[in-house]
MMTF fields as JSON, N, C-alpha, C and O atoms, coordinates in Angstrom:
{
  "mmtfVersion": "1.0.0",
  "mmtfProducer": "UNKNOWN",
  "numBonds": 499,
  "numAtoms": 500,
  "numGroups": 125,
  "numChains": 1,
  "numModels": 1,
  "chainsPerModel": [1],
  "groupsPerChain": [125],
  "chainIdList": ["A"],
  "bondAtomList": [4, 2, 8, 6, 12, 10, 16, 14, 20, 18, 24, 22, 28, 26, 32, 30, 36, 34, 40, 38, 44, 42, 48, 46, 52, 50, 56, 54, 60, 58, 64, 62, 68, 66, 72, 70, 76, 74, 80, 78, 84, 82, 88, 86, 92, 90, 96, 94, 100, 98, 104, 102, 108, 106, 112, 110, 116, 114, 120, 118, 124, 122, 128, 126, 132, 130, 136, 134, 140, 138, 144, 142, 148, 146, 152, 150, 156, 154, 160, 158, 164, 162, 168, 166, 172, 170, 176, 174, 180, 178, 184, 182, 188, 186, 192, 190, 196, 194, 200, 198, 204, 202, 208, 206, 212, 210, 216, 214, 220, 218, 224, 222, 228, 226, 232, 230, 236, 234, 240, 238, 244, 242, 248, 246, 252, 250, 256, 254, 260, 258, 264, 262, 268, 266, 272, 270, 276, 274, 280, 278, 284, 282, 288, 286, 292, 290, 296, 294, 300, 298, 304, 302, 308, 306, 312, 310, 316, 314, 320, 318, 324, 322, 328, 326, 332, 330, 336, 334, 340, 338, 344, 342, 348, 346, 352, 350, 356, 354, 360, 358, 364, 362, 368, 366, 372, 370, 376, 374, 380, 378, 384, 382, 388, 386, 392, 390, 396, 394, 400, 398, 404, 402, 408, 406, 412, 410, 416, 414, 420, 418, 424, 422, 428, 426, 432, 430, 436, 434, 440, 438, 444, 442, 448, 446, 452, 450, 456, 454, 460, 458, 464, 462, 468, 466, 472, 470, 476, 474, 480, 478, 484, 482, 488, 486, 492, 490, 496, 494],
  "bondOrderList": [1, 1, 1, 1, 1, 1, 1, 1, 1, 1, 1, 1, 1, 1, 1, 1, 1, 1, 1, 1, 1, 1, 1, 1, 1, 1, 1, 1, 1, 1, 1, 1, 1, 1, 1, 1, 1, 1, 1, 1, 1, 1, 1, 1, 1, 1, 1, 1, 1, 1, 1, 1, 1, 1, 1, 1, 1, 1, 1, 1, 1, 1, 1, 1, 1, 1, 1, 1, 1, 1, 1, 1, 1, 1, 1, 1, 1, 1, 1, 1, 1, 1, 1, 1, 1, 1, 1, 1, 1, 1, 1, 1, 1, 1, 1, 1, 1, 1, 1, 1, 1, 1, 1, 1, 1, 1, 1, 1, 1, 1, 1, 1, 1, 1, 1, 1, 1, 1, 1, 1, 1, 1, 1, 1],
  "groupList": [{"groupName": "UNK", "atomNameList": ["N", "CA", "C", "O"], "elementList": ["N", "C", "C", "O"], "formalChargeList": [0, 0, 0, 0], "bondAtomList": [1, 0, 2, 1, 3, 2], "bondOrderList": [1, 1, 2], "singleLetterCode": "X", "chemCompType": "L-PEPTIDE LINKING"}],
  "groupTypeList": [0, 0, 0, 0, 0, 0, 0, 0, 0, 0, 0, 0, 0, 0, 0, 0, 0, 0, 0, 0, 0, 0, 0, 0, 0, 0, 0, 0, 0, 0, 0, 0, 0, 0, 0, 0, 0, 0, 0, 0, 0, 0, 0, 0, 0, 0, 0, 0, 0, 0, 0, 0, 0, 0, 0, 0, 0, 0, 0, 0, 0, 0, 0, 0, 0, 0, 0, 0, 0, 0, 0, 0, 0, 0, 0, 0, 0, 0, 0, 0, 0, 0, 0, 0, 0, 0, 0, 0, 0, 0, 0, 0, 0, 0, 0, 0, 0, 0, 0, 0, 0, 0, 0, 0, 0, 0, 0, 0, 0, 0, 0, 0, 0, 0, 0, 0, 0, 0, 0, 0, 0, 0, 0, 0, 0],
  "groupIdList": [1, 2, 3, 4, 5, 6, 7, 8, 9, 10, 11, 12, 13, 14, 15, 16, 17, 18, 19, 20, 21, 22, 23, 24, 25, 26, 27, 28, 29, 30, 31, 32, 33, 34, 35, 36, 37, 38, 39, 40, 41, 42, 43, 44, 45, 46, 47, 48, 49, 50, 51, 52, 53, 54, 55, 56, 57, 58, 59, 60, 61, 62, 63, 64, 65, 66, 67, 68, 69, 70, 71, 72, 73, 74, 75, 76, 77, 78, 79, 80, 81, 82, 83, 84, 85, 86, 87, 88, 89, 90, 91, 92, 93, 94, 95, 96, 97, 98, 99, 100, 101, 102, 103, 104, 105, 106, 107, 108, 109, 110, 111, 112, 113, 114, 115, 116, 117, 118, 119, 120, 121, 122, 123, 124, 125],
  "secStructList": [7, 7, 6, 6, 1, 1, 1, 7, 7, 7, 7, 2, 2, 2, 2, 2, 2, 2, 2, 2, 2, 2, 6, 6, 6, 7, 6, 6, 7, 7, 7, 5, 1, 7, 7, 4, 4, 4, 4, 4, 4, 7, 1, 1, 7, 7, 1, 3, 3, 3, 3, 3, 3, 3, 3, 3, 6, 6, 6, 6, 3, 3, 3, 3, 3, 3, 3, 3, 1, 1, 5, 7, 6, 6, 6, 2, 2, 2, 2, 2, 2, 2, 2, 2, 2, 2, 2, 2, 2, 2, 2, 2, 6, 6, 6, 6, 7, 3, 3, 3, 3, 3, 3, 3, 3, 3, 1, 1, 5, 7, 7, 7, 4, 4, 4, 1, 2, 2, 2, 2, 2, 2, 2, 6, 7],
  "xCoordList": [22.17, 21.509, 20.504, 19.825, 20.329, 19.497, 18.483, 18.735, 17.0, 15.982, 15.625, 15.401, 15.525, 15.279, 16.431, 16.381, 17.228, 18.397, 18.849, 19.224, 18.699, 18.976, 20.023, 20.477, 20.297, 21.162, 20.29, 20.909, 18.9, 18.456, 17.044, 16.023, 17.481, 16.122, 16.192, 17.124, 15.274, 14.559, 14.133, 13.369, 14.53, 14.021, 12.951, 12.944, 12.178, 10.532, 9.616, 8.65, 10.123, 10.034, 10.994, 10.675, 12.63, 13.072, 12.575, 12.296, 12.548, 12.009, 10.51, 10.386, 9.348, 8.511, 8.651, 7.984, 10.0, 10.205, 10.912, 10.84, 11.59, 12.214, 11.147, 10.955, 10.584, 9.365, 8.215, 7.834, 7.705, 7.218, 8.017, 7.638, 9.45, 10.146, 10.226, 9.54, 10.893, 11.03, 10.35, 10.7, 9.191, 7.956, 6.445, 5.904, 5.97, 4.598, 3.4, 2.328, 3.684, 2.53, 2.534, 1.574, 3.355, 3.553, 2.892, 3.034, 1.926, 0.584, 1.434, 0.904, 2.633, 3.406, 4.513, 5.413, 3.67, 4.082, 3.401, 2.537, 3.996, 3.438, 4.256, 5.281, 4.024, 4.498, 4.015, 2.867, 4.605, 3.748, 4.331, 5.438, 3.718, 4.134, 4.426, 5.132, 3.753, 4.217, 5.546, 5.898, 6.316, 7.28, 7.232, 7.79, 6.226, 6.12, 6.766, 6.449, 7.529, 9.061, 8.901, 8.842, 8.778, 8.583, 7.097, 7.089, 5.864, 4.575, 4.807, 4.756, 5.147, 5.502, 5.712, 5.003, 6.728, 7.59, 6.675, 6.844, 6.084, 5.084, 4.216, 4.11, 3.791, 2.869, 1.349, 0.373, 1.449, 0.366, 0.786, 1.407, 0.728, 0.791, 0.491, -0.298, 0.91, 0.46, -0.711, -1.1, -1.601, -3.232, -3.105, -3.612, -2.066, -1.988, -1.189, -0.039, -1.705, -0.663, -0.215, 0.931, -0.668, -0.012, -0.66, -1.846, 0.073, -0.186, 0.381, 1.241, -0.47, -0.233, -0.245, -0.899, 0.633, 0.832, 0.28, 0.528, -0.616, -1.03, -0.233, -0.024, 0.019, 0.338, -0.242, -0.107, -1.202, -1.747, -0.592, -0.019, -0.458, 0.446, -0.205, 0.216, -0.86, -1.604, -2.018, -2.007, -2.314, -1.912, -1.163, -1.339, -0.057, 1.164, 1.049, 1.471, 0.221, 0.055, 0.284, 0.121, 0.499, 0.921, -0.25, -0.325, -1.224, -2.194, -1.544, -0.455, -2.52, -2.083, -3.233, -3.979, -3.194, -4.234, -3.926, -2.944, -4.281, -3.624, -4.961, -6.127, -4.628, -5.377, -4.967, -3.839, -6.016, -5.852, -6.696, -7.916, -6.142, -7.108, -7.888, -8.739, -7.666, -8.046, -8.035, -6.971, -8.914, -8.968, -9.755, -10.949, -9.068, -9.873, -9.988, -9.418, -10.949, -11.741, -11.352, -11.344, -11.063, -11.171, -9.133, -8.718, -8.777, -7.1, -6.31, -5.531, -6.541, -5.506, -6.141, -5.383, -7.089, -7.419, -7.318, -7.266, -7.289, -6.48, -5.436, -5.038, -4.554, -2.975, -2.659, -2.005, -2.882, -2.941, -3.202, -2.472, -4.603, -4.677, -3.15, -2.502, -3.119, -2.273, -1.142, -0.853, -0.226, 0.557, 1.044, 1.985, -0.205, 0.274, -0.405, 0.006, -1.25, -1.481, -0.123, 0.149, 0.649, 1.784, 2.338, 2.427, 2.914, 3.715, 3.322, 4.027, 2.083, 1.763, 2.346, 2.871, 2.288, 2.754, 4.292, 4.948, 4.719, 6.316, 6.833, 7.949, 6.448, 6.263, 6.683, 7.571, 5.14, 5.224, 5.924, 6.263, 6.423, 7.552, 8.862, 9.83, 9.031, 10.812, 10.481, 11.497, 9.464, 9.425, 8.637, 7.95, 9.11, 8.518, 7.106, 6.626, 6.885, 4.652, 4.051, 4.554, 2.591, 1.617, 0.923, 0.892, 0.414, -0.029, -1.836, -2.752, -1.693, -3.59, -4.147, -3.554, -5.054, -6.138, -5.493, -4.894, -5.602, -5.499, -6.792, -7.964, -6.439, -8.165, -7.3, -6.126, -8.562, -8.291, -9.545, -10.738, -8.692, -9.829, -9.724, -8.55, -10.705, -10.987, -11.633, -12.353, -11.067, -11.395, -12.281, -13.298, -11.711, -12.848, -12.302, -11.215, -13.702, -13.856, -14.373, -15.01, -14.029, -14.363, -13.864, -12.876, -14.794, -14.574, -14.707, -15.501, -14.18, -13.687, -14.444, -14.698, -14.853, -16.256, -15.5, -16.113, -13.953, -13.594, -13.359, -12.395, -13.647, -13.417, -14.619, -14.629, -16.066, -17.291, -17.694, -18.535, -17.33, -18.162, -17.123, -17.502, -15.783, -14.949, -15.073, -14.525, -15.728, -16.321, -17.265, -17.422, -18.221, -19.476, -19.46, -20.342, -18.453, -18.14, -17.561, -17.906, -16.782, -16.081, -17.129, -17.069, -18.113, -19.068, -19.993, -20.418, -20.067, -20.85, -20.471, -21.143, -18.757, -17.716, -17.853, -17.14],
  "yCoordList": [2.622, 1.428, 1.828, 2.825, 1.265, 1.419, 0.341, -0.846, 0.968, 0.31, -0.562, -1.734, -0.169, -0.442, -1.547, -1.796, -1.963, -2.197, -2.153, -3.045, -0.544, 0.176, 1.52, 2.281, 1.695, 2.531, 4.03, 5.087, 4.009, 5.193, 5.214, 5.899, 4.158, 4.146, 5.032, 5.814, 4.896, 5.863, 5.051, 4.18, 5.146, 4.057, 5.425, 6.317, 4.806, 5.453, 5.376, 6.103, 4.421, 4.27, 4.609, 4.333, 5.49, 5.641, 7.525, 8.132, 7.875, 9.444, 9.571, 10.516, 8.512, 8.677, 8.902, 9.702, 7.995, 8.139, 9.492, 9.916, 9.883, 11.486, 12.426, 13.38, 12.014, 12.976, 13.532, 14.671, 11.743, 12.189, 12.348, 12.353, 12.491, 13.172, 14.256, 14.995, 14.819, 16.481, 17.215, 18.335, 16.653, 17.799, 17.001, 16.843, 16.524, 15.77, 16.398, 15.873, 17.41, 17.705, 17.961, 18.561, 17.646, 17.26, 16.516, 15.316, 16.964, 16.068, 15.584, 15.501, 15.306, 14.31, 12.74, 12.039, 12.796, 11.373, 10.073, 9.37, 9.939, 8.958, 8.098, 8.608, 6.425, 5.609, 5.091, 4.702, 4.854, 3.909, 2.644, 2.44, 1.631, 0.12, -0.014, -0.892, 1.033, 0.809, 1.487, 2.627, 0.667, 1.272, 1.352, 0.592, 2.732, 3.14, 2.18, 1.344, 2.57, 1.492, 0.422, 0.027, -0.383, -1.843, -2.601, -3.774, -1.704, -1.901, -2.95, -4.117, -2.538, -3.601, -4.981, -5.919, -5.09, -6.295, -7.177, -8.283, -6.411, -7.41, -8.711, -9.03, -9.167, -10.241, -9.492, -9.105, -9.454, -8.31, -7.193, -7.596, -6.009, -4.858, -5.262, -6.194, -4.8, -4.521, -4.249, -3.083, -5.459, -4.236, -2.97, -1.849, -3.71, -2.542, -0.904, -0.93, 0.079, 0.799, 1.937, 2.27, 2.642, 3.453, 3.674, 3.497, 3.968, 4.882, 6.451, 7.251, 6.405, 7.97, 7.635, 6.796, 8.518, 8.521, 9.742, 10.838, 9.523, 11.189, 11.042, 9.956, 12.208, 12.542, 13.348, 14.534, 12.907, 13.399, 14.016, 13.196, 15.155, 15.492, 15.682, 14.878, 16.374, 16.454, 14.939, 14.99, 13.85, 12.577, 11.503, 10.287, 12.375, 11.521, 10.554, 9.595, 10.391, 9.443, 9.119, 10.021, 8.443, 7.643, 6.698, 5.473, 7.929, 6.619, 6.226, 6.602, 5.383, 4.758, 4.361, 3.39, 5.752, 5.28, 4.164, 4.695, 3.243, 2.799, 2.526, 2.892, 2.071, 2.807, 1.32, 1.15, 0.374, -0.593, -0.764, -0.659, -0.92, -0.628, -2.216, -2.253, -3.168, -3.93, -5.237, -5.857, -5.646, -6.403, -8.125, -8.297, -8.876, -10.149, -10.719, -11.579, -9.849, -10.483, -11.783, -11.927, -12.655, -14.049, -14.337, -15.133, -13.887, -13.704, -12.69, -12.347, -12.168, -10.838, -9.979, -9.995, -9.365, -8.719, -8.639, -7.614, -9.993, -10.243, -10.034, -9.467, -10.246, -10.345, -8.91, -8.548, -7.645, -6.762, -5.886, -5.023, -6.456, -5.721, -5.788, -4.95, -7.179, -7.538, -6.724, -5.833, -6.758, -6.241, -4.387, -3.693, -4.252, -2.142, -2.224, -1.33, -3.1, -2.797, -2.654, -1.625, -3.773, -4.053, -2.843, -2.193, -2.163, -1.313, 0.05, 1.055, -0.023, 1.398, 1.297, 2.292, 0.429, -0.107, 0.296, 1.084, -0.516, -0.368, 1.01, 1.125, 1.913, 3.371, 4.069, 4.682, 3.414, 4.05, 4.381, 5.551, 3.242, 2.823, 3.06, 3.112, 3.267, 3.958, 5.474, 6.167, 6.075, 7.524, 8.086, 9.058, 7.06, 7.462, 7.93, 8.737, 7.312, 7.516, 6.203, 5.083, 6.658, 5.51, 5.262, 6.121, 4.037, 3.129, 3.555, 3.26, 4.444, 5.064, 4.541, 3.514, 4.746, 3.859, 3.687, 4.603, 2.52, 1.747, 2.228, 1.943, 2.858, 2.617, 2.156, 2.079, 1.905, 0.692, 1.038, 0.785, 1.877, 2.022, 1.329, 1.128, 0.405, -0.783, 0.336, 1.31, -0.208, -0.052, -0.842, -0.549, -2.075, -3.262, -4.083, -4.598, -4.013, -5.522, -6.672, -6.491, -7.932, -9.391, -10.697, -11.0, -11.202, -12.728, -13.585, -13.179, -14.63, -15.471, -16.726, -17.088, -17.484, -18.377, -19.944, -20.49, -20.077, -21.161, -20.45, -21.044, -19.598, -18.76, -18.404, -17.368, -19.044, -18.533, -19.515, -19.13, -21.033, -21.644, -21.3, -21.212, -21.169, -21.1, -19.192, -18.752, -18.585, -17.374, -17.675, -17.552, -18.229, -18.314, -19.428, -19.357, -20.34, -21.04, -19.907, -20.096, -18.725, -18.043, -17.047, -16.746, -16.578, -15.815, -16.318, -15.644, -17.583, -18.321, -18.55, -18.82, -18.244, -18.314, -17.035, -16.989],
  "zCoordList": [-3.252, -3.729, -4.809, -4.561, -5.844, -7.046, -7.01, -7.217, -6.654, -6.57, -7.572, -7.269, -8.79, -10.207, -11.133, -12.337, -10.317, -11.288, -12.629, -13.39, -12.799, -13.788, -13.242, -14.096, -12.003, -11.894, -11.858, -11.984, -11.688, -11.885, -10.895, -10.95, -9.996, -9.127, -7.892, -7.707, -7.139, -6.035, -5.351, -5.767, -4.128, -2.776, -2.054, -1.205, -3.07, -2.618, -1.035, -0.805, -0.132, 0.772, 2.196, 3.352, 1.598, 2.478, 2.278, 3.312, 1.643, 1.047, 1.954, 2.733, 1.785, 3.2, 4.081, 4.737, 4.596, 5.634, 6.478, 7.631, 5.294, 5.635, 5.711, 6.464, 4.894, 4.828, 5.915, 6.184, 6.591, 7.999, 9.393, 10.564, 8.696, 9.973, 9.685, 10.391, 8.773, 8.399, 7.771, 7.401, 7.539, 7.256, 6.861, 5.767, 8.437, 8.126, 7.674, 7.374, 7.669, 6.561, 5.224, 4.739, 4.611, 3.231, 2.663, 2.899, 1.704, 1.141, -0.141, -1.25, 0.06, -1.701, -0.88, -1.341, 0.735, 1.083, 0.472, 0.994, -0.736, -1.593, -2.246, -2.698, -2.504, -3.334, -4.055, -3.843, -5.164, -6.263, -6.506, -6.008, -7.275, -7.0, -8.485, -8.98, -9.188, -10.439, -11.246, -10.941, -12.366, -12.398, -14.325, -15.117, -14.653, -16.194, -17.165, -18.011, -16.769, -17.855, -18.272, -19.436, -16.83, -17.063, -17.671, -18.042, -17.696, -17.956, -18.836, -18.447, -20.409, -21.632, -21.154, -21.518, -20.307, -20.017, -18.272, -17.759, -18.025, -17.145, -17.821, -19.005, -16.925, -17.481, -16.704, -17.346, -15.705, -14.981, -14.247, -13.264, -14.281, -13.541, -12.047, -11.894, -11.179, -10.01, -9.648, -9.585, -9.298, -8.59, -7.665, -7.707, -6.655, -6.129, -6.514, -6.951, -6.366, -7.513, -6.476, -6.779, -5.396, -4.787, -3.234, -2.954, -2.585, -1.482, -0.838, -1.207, 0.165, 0.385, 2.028, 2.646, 2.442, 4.264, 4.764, 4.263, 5.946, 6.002, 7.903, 8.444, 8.453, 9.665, 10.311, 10.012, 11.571, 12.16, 13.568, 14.286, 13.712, 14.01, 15.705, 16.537, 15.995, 17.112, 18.207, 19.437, 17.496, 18.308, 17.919, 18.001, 17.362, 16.803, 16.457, 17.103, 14.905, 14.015, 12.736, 11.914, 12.493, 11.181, 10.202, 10.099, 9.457, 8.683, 7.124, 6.69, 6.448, 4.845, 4.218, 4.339, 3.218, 2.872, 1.154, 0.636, 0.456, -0.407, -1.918, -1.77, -2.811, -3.956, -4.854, -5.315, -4.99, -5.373, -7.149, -7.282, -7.831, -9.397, -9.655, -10.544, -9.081, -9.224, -8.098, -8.094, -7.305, -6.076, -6.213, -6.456, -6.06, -6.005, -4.476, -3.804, -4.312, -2.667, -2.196, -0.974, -2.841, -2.305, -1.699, -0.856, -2.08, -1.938, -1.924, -1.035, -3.02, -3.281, -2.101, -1.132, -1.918, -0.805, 0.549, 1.229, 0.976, 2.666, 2.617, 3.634, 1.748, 1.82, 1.619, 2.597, 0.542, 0.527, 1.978, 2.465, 2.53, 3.589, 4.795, 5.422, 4.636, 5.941, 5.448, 6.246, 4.109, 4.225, 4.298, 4.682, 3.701, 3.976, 5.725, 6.464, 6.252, 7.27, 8.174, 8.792, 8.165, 8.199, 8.095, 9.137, 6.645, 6.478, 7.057, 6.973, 7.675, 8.235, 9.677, 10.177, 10.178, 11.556, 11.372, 12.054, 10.18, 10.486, 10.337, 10.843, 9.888, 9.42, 10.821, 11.413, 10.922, 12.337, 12.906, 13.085, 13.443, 14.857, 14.314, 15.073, 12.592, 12.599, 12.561, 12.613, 12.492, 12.271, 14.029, 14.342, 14.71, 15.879, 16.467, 17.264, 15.923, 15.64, 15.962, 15.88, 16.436, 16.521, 15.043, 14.162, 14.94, 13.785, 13.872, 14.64, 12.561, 12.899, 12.01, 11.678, 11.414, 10.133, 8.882, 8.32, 8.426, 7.416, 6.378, 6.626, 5.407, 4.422, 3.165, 2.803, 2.732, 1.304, 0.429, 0.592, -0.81, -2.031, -2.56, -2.871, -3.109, -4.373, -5.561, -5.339, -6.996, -8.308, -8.901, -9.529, -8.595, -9.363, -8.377, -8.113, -7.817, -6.54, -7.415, -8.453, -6.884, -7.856, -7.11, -6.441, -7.458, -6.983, -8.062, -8.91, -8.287, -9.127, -8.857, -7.708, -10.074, -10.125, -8.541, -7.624, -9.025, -7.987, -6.781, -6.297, -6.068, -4.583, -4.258, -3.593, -4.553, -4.272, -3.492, -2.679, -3.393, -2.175, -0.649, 0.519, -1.205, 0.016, 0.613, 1.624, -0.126, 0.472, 1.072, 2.286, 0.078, 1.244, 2.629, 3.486, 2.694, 4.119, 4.898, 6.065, 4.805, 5.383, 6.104, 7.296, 5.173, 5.641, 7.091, 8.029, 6.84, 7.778, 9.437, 10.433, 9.127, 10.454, 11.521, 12.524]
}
């Protein structure tokens, strides 16, 4: 299967997965969201741009850590979380591992002038 539909892609996520089976300590368990090529032809890049899986081998774990260049707190940021949180979980449980910490680097954190009263009701909850 060709990720890219160009005939020249890499299923970047099944290669993790080999990876924390046949050699978890391999510090190059990594994906990126971005794809060079296509940069030109976006309308926006991906905020989110990569992650890295680390394996704690001693209490058979599975963390993610992920590397975001640009975050809008008010939306993009919950959904982001939920979903690599998500994908660390699912990691997990096909590579036979428990689901360990989630971290999340922000680049440029921001909130947007219409997501500031419905933040600050949220804060109050």
């Amino acid at each position: 299967m060709h990720t890219d539909y160009t005939g020249q892609g890499v299923d970047q996520l099944a290669e993790c997965i080999r990876k924390i089976k046949e050699n978890p300590e391999d510090r190059r368990i990594v994906m990126s969201a971005w794809n060079p090529a296509d940069l030109n032809e976006m309308a926006l890049p991906p905020c989110h741009m990569f992650c890295q899986f680390y394996v704690d081998t001693l209490n058979n774990e599975v963390s993610c850590q992920m590397y975001q260049r640009s975050a809008d707190m008010g939306l993009g940021v919950p959904f982001n979380i939920a979903s690599y949180a998500l994908l660390t979980h699912l990691v997990a449980h096909v590579t036979g591992r428990k689901a360990g910490d989630f971290v999340h680097v922000i680049g440029d954190a921001h909130v947007y002038l219409n997501h500031v009263d419905a933040l600050k009701e949220q804060l109050t909850r």
